[in-house]
LUMDRENMAR-469703 format. One record per residue (C-alpha): z, x, y; residue in three letters. Coordinates in steps of 0.2 Angstrom, whole numbers, padded with zeros to 4 digits, always signed. Layout:
# LUMDRENMAR-469703
ZXYALA;...
***
This chain:
# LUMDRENMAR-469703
-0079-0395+0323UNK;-0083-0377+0324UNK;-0101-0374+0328UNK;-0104-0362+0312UNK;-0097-0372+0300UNK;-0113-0383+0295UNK;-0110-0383+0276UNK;-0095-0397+0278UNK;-0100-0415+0278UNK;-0099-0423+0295UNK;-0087-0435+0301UNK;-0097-0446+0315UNK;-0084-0451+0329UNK;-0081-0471+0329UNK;-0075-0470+0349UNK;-0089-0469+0354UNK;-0099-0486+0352UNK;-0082-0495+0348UNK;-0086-0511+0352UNK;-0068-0518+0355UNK;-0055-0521+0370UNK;-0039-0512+0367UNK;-0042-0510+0348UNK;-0040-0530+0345UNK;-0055-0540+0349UNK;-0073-0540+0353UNK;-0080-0545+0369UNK;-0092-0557+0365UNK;-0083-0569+0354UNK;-0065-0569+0364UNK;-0078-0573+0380UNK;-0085-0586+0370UNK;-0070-0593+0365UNK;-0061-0595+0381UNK;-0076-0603+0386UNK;-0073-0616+0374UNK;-0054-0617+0378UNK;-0058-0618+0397UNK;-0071-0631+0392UNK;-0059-0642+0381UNK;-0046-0641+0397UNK;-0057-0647+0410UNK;-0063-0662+0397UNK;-0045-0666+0393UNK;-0036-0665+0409UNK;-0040-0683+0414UNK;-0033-0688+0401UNK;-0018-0684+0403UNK;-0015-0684+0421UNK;-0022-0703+0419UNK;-0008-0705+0404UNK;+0006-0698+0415UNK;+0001-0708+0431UNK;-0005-0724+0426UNK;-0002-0728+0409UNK;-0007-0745+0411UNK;-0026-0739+0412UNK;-0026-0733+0394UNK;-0025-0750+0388UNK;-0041-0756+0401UNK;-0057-0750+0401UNK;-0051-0732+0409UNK;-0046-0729+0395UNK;-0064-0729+0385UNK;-0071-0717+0400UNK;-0056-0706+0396UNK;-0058-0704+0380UNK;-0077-0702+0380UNK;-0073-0687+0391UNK;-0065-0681+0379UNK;-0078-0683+0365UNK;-0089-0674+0379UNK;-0080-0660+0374UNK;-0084-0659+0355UNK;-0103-0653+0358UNK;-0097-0638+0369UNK;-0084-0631+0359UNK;-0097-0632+0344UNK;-0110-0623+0356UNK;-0096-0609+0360UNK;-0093-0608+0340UNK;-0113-0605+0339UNK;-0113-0594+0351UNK;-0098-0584+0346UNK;-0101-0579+0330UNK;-0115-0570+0321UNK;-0129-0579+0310UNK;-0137-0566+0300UNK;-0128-0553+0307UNK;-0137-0555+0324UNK;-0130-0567+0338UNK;-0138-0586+0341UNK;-0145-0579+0357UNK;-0155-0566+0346UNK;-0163-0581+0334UNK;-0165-0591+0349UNK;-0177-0578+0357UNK;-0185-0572+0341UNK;-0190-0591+0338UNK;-0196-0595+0355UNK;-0207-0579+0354UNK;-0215-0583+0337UNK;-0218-0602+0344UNK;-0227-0593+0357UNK;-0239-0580+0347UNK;-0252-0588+0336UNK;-0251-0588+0319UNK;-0264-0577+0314UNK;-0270-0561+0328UNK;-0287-0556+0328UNK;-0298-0547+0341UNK;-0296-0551+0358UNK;-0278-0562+0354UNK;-0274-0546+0343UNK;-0277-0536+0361UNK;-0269-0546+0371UNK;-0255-0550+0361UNK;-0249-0537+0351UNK;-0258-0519+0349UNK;-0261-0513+0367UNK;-0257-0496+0364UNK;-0277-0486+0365UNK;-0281-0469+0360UNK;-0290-0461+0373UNK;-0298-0441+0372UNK;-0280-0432+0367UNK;-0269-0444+0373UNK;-0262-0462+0370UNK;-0262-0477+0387UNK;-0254-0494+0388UNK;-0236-0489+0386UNK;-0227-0500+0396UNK;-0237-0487+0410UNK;-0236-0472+0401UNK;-0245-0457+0392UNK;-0242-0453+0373UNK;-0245-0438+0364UNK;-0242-0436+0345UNK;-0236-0421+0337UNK;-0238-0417+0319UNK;-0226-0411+0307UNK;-0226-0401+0293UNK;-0210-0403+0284UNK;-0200-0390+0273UNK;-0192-0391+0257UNK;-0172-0393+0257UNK;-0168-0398+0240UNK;-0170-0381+0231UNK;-0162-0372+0244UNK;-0143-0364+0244UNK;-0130-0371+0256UNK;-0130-0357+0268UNK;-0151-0360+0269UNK;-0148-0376+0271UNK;-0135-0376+0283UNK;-0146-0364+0294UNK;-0161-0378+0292UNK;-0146-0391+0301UNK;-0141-0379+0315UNK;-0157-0375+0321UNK;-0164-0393+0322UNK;-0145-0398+0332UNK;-0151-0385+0341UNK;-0170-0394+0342UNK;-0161-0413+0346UNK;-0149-0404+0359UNK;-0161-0399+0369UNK;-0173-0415+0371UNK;-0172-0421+0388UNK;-0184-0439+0386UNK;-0185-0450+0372UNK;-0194-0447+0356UNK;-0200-0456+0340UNK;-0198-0447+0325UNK;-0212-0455+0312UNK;-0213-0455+0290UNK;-0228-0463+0285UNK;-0232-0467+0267UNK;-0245-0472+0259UNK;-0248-0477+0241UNK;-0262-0469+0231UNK;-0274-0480+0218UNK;-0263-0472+0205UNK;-0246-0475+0213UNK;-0245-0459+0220UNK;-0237-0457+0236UNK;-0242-0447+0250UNK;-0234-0446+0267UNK;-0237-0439+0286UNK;-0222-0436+0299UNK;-0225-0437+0317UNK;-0215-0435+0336UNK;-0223-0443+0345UNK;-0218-0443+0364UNK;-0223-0451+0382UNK;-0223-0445+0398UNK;-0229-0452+0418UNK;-0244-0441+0419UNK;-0255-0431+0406UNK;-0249-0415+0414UNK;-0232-0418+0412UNK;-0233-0425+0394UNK;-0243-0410+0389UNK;-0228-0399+0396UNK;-0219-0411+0382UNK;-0229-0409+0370UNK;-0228-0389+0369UNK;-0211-0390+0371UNK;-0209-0400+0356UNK;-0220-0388+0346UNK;-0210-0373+0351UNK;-0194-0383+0347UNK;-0198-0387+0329UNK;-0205-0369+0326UNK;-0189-0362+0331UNK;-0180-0376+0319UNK;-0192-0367+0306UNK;-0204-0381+0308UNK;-0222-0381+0309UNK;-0231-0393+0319UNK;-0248-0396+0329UNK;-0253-0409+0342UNK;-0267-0422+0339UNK;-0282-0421+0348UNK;-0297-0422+0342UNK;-0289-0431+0324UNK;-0277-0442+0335UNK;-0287-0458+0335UNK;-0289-0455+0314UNK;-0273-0452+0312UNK;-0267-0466+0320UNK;-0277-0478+0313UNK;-0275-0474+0297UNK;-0255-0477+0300UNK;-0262-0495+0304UNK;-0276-0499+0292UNK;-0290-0490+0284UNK;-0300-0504+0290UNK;-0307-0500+0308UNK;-0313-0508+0323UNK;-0326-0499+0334UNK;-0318-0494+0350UNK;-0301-0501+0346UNK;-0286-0496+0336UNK;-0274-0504+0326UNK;-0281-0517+0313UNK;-0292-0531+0314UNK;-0280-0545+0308UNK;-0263-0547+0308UNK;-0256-0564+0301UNK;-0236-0569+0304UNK;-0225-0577+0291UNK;-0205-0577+0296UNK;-0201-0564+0284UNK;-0217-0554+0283UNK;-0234-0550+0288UNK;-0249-0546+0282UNK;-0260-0532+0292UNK;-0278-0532+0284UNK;-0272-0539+0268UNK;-0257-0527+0263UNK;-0239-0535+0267UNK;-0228-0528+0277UNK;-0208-0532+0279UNK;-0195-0522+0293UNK;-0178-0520+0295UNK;-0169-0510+0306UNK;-0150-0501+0303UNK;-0135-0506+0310UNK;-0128-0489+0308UNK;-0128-0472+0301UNK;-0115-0464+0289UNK;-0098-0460+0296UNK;-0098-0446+0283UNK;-0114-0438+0285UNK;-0119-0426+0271UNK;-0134-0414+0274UNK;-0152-0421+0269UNK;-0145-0437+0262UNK;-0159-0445+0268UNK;-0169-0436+0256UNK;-0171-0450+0243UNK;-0178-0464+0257UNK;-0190-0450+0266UNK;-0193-0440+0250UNK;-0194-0447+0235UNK;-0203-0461+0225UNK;-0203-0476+0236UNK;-0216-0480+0247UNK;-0206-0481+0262UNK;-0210-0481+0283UNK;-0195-0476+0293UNK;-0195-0475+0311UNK;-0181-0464+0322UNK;-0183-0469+0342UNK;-0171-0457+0352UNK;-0166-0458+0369UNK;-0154-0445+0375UNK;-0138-0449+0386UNK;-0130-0443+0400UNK;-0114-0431+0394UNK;-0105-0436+0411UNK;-0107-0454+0408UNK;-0100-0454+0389UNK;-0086-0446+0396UNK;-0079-0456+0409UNK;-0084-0471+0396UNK;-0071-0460+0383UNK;-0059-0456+0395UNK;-0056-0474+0399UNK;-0056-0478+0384UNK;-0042-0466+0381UNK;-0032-0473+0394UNK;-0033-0490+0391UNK;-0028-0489+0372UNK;-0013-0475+0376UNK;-0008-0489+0387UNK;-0009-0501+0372UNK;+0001-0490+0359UNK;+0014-0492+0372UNK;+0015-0508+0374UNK;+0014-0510+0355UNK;+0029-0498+0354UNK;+0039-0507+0365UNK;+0036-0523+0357UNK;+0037-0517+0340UNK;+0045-0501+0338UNK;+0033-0491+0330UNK;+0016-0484+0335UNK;+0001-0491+0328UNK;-0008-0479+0317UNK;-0025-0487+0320UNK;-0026-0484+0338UNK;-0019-0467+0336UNK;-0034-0461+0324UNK;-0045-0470+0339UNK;-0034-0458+0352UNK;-0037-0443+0340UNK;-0057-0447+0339UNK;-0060-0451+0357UNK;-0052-0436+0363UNK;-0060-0424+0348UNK;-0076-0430+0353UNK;-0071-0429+0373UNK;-0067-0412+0368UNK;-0085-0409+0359UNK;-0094-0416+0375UNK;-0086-0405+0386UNK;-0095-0389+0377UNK;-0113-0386+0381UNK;-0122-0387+0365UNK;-0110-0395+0356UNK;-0113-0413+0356UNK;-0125-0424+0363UNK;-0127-0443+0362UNK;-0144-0453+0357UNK;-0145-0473+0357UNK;-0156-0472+0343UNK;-0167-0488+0336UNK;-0168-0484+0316UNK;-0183-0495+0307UNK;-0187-0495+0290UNK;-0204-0504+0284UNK;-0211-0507+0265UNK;-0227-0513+0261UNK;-0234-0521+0245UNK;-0250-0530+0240UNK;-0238-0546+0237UNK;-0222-0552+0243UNK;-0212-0548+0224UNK;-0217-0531+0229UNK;-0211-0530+0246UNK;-0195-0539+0239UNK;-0193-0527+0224UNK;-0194-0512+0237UNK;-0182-0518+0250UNK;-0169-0521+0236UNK;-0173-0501+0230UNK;-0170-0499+0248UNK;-0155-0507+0253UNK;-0149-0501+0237UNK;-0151-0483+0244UNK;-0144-0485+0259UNK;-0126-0493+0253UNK;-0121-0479+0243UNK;-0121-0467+0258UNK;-0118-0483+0272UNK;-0109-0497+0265UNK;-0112-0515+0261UNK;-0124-0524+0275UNK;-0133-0509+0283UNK;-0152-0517+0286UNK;-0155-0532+0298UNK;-0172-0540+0294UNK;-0185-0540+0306UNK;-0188-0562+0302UNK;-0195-0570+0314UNK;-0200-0556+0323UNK;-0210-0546+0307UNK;-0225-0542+0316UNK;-0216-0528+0323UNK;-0215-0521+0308UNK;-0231-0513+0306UNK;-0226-0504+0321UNK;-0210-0493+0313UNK;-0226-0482+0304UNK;-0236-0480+0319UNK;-0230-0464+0331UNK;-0232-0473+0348UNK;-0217-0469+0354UNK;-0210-0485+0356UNK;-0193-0490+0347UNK;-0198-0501+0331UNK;-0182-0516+0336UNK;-0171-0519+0350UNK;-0156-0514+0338UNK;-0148-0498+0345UNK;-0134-0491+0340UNK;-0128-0472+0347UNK;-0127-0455+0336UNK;-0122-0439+0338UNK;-0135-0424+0335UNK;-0124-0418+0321UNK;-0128-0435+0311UNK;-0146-0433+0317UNK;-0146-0416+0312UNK;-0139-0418+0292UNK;-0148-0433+0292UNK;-0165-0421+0293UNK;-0179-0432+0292UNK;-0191-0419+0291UNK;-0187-0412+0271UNK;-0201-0417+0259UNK;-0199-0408+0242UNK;-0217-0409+0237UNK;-0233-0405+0243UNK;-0247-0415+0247UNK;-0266-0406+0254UNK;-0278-0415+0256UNK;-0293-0410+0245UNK;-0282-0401+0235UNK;-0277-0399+0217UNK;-0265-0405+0206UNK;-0254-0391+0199UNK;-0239-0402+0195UNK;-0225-0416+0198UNK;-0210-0410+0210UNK;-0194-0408+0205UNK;-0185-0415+0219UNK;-0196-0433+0223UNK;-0205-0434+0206UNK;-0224-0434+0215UNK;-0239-0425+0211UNK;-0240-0408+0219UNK;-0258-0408+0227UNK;-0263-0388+0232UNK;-0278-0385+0243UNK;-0279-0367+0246UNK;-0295-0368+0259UNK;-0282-0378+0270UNK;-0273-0363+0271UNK;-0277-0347+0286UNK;-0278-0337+0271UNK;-0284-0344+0251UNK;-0275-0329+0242UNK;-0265-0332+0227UNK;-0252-0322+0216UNK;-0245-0328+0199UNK;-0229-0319+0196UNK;-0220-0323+0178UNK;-0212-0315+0164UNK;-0220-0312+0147UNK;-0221-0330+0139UNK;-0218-0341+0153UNK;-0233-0350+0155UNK;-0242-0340+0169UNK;-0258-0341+0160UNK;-0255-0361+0155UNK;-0253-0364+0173UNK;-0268-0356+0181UNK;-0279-0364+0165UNK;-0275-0380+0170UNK;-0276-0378+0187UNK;-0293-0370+0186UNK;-0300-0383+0173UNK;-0295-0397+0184UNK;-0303-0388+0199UNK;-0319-0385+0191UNK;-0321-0401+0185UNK;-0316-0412+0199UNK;-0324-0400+0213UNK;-0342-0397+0203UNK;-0346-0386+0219UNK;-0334-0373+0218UNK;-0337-0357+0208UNK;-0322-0348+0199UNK;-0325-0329+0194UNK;-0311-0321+0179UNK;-0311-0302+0176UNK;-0300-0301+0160UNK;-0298-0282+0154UNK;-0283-0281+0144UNK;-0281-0297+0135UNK;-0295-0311+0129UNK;-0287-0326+0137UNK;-0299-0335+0145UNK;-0311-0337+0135UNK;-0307-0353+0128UNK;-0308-0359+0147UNK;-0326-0354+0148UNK;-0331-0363+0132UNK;-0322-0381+0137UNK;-0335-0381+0152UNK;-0347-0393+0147UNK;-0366-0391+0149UNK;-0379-0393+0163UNK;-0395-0392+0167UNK;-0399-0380+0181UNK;-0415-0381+0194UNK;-0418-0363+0192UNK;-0434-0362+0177UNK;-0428-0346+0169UNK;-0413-0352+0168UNK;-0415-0372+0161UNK;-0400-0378+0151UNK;-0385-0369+0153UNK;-0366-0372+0151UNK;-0355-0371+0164UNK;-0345-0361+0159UNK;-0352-0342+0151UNK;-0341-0327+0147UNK;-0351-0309+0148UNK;-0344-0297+0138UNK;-0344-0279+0143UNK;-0342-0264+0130UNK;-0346-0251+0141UNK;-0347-0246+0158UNK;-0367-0241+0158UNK;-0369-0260+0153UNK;-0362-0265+0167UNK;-0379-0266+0179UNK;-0388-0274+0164UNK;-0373-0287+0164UNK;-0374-0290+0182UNK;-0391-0297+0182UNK;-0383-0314+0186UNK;-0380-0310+0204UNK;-0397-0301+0209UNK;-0407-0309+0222UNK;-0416-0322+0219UNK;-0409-0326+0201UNK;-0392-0332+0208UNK;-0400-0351+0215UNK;-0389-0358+0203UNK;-0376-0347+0194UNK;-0363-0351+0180UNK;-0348-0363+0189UNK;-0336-0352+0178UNK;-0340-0333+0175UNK;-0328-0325+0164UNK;-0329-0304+0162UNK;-0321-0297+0146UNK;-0317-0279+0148UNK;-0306-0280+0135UNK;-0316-0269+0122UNK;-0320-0256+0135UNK;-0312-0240+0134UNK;-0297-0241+0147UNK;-0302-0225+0156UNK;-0317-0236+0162UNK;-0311-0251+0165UNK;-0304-0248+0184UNK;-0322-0244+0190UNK;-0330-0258+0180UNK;-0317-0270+0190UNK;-0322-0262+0209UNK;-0342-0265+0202UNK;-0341-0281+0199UNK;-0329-0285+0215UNK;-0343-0275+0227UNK;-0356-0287+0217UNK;-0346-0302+0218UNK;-0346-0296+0238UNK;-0365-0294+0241UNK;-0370-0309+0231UNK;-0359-0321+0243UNK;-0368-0309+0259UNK;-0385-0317+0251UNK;-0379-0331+0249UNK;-0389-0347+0263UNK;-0374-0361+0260UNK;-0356-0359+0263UNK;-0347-0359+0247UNK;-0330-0358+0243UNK;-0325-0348+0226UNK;-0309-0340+0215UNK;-0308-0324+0208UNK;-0297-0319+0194UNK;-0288-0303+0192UNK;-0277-0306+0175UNK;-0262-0289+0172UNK;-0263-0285+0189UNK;-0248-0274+0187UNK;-0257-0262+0173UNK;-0274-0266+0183UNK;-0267-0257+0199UNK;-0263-0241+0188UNK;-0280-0236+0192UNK;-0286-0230+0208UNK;-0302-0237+0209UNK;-0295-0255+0204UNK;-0283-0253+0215UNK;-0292-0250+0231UNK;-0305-0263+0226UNK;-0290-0276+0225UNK;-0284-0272+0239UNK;-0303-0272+0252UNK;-0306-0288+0241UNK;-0289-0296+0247UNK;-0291-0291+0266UNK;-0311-0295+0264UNK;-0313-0310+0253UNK;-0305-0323+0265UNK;-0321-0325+0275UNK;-0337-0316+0270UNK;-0349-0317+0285UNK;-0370-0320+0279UNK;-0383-0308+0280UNK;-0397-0321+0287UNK;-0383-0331+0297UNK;-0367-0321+0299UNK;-0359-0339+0307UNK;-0360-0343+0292UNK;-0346-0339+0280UNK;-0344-0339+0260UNK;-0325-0339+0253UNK;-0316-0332+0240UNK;-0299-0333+0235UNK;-0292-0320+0226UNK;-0281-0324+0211UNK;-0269-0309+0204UNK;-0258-0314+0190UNK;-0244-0302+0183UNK;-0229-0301+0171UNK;-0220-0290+0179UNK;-0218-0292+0199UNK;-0208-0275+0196UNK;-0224-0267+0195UNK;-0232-0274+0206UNK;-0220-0271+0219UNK;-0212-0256+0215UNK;-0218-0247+0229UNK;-0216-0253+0247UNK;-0232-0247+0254UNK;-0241-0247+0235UNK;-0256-0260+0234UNK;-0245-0272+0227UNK;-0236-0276+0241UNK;-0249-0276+0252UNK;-0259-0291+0239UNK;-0240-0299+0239UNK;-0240-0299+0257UNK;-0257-0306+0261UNK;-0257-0320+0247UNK;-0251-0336+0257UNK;-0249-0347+0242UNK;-0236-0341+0229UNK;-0231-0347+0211UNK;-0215-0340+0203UNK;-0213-0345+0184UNK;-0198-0340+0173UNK;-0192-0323+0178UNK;-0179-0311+0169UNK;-0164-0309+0175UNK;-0166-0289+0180UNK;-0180-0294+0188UNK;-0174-0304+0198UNK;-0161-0290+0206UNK;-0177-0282+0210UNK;-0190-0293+0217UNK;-0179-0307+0225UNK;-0177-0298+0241UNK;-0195-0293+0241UNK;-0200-0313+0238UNK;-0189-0319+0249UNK;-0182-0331+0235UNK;-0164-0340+0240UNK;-0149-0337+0228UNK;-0154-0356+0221UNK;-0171-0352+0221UNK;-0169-0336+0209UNK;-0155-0346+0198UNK;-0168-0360+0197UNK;-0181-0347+0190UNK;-0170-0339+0179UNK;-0168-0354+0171UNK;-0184-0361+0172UNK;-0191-0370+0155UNK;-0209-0372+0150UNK;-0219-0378+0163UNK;-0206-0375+0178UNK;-0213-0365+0193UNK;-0209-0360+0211UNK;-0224-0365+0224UNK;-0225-0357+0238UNK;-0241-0361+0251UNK;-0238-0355+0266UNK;-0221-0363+0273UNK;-0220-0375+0258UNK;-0209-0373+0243UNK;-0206-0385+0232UNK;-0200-0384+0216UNK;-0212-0393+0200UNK;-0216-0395+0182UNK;-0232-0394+0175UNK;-0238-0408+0165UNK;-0255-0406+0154UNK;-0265-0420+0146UNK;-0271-0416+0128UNK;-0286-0409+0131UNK;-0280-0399+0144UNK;-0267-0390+0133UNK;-0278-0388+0120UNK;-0289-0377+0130UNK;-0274-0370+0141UNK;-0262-0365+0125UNK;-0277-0351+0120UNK;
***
């Protein structure tokens, strides 16, 4: 395998764990069943060295001793039969263990027995105790969108994390946790989490894991303060003071139930042999429900490959014996020759290859068992088409480690490993998530990829800055109505500011807020929602009188400013006014308040000087707007400029266009013309699939970009929504 040639599909090597002796049997059963031959020997010999010797005894009462020696035999061969073959595709030592564990643990674990028993692992300041001695840090992981990118893209995503898995020294668990919303929406966390001897050391771990995923174009953070949260929110949302994990967990042989919701496990018996990139997208990213644990504990090079070169040896040794016997060569042990050394080779070269044993656990949870059931056939379903028949083994008898496979601990979810390669690993990508889901945030669509709700929270971002970049007719104006109604009316706190001056769009918006009755005497029942329409630019103080001190205890939630019949000469200074206003009136402000403000036609609006300088402070200002009484505290408002043509807006490198572009962290690309695309694509970093995706975008398509997330959606409006949004 040459190391730039990422966009093939994989094939994993099979010499590696071959589990057989000179490409004929496994080792367990042929042990077992010369057990049983040694056993019906040693039974039977009497017998006959009686029958040779004294034949005469058969027909006395030797003869029933004899021959109850060799019914002795019976149970034996019977036990080796158990013993030799698989029951549930696990061996009779396995259920035997399983079984005498659960006879051991109390049916239902709560409190104290909970402790002792089962959830041992404490949260403690930073860090996690009572691993098997250890330490445990968690790191979290912002994932990235793979499913709208090209195949170079994405075969850049693969090679930098093989480059990530390659360089991991000690074992890690790779977490996704989902949970499922009231309204069966599904929202999910991914984790690494890691232990270590001592603090100091796992702290060294900890930033080393940080810098590995950001140069695999990852973002990630370590928990500290949020890591007892976090964590208990992968167990239950119902906590105990002083103590993580749930407060009751009751065992049934095939599931459990943790605080009321059931909860089944399963762990893989292997990965693909052909591995395509991100085909674990539709487990890890898309409408199921679904926990999956990935525990990884590197190996020794040197050791797999003295385990190959024997290997080698002893089935070259075979293919001659074969020959000699038969004439021909065997083709099966020549494609294990060809393998073990194309992997021998791949060892050999640093960076090339390295070997995990790997514990792969997969957990769905329901509020009853037709649920679980239902999920676990989706599931396995998923798995065969890139597996094979009989991938999962069910965690029964043993199911109260399944609430385990969602909790980042850093202890492996089964005792079923199996050994991958860090290519597999690294096509198998289990950081891809095609939507986005912020807490607090908005919903501005369903993704195209996994079919969930796209939830944007600007304030979660460094900076709340938006651009809307579209062509004529594509809906720009749809989307941000929608977003912005659905905003106002489920944050009631937020305040949302729209200078319109070219075109009356939002009023519409204004007049769907409903009514309600302010504190403020001179101001008693107002709506909402007001639009102040400005003919000319002497009126603009007299119109202002909305933010003067003392008037402002309890404005309009939605202010809309129509410029549109003022003479164009004058709209550029009316828009720096009423920025410098919308400025001083959060400096007055005594509470922290979080706020939009609209700029609709930015490209024609940036044709004038005065707009354009007043764009651009209000961009580099607007993030964070210290208080004149209490300058720790901080008012915010997020600038929103919408455009037609990104042309424009970018047509100059060092023009205020490019500088809004530049510091707007969240993005939203709707249908663009081809031509413009040659222009802008460069300059919006888009990907060729990207830019053929919004070429080709219908009604309601979009690009969202918010920060390192881009996901692909579609914009879905209720009736009332798009009978306000539509104007």
């Amino acid at each position: 395998m040459s190391t730039d040639v990422w966009t093939e599909a994989y094939e994993a090597p099979t010499s590696l764990d071959a589990s057989r002796v000179l490409g004929t049997h496994a080792r367990r059963p042929t042990l077992w069943t010369l057990a049983g031959v040694a056993g019906v020997v040693v039974c039977t010999c009497p017998c006959f060295v009686v029958n040779m010797v004294w034949p005469e005894l058969l027909e006395t009462q030797w003869a029933i001793a004899v021959y109850g020696l060799v019914a002795a035999s019976a149970p034996w061969v019977l036990t080796c039969y158990a013993f030799a073959t698989d029951w549930g595709k696990r061996p009779l030592e396995y259920w035997l263990r399983a079984w005498w564990r659960s006879r051991r643990l109390p049916r239902a674990m709560v409190g104290s027995t909970l402790e002792r028993h089962h959830v041992q692992v404490r949260a403690v300041e930073h860090h996690l105790e009572g691993i098997y001695g250890k330490v445990g840090g968690v790191v979290e992981v912002l994932p990235i969108n793979l499913r709208l990118t090209d195949a170079e893209t994405l075969a850049g995503h693969v090679k930098k994390l093989h480059a990530w898995y390659v360089g991991l020294k000690w074992p890690v668990q790779i977490v996704v946790r989902a949970w499922q919303q009231p309204d069966g929406l599904i929202r999910r966390r991914w984790f690494v989490a890691v232990s270590a001897p001592n603090q100091e050391l796992l702290a060294g771990r900890q930033a080393d894991i940080v810098a590995g995923l950001q140069r695999a174009g990852l973002d990630g953070h370590e928990l500290n303060g949020d890591l007892y949260a976090s964590l208990q929110s992968c167990w239950s949302v119902n906590r105990v003071p002083g103590r993580l994990g749930p407060r009751e967990i009751k065992r049934q042989r095939t599931h459990v139930s943790v605080d009321g919701e059931l909860v089944r496990g399963f762990v893989l018996t292997m990965l693909p042999r052909i591995v395509e990139s991100n085909w674990l997208a539709p487990l890890i990213d898309g409408d199921l429900p679904v926990d999956m644990s990935l525990w990884l504990e590197p190996l020794d090079n040197v050791d797999e490959l003295e385990g190959l070169s024997q290997r080698i040896n002893d089935w070259e040794t075979a293919q001659v014996l074969y020959v000699m016997r038969s004439g021909y060569r065997d083709p099966d042990l020549d494609d294990n020759i060809r393998d073990a050394k194309r992997t021998r080779e791949h060892l050999r070269r640093p960076g090339m290859l390295r070997v995990f044993r790997a514990v792969v656990g997969v957990a769905v949870r329901g509020v009853n068992v037709e649920t679980i059931e239902r999920l676990e056939r989706q599931v396995v379903d998923q798995l065969r088409e890139h597996i094979g028949p009989g991938p999962v083994i069910p965690l029964d008898w043993e199911q109260d480690k399944a609430p385990w496979i969602g909790v980042p601990t850093g202890l492996p979810s089964g005792f079923v490993s199996i050994r991958v390669t860090t290519p597999v690993l690294a096509r198998s990508h289990p950081f891809s998530n095609s939507s986005l889901d912020m807490l607090g945030g908005v919903s501005c669509g369903t993704s195209r990829g996994s079919k969930r709700e796209v939830s944007l929270n600007v304030w979660a971002l460094m900076n709340p800055h938006t651009v809307i970049l579209a062509t004529s007719g594509a809906g720009k104006g749809y989307w941000l109505k929608v977003y912005l109604l659905r905003m106002l009316l489920g944050f009631p706190e937020r305040r949302v500011w729209i200078i319109q001056a070219e075109k009356d769009e939002y009023t519409a918006l204004a007049e769907a807020m409903p009514v309600t009755k302010y504190e403020h005497p001179e101001l008693g029942e107002a709506p909402r929602g007001m639009v102040i329409r400005i003919d000319a630019f002497d009126d603009l103080d007299h119109k202002l009188w909305w933010y003067k001190p003392g008037r402002c205890l309890n404005g309009a939630q939605l202010t809309v400013y129509d410029l549109t019949r003022m003479p164009p000469a004058d709209r550029g200074k009316a828009i720096a006014a009423i920025l410098t206003a919308l400025e001083q009136s959060a400096e007055r402000e005594h509470h922290e308040t979080l706020g939009h403000v609209v700029v609709d036609e930015l490209g024609i609006v940036l044709r004038s000087p005065e707009a354009a300088a007043a764009i651009e402070i209000a961009y580099r200002r607007f993030r964070s707007i210290p208080h004149h009484a209490n300058p720790r505290k901080v008012s915010r408002r997020g600038m929103i400029g919408v455009s037609q043509r990104p042309s424009d807006l970018l047509r100059q490198q060092d023009g205020p266009g490019n500088v809004i572009a530049s510091l707007s962290e969240t993005r939203v690309y709707l249908r663009q013309q081809p031509d413009e695309l040659k222009v802008t694509k460069g300059a919006l970093h888009l990907t060729p699939d990207e830019a053929e995706y919004l070429e080709l975008a219908g009604d309601g398509d979009a690009l969202l970009v918010a920060g390192r997330a881009r996901v692909g959606l579609h914009l879905f409006a209720s009736p009332a929504e798009h009978d306000v949004a539509k104007t």
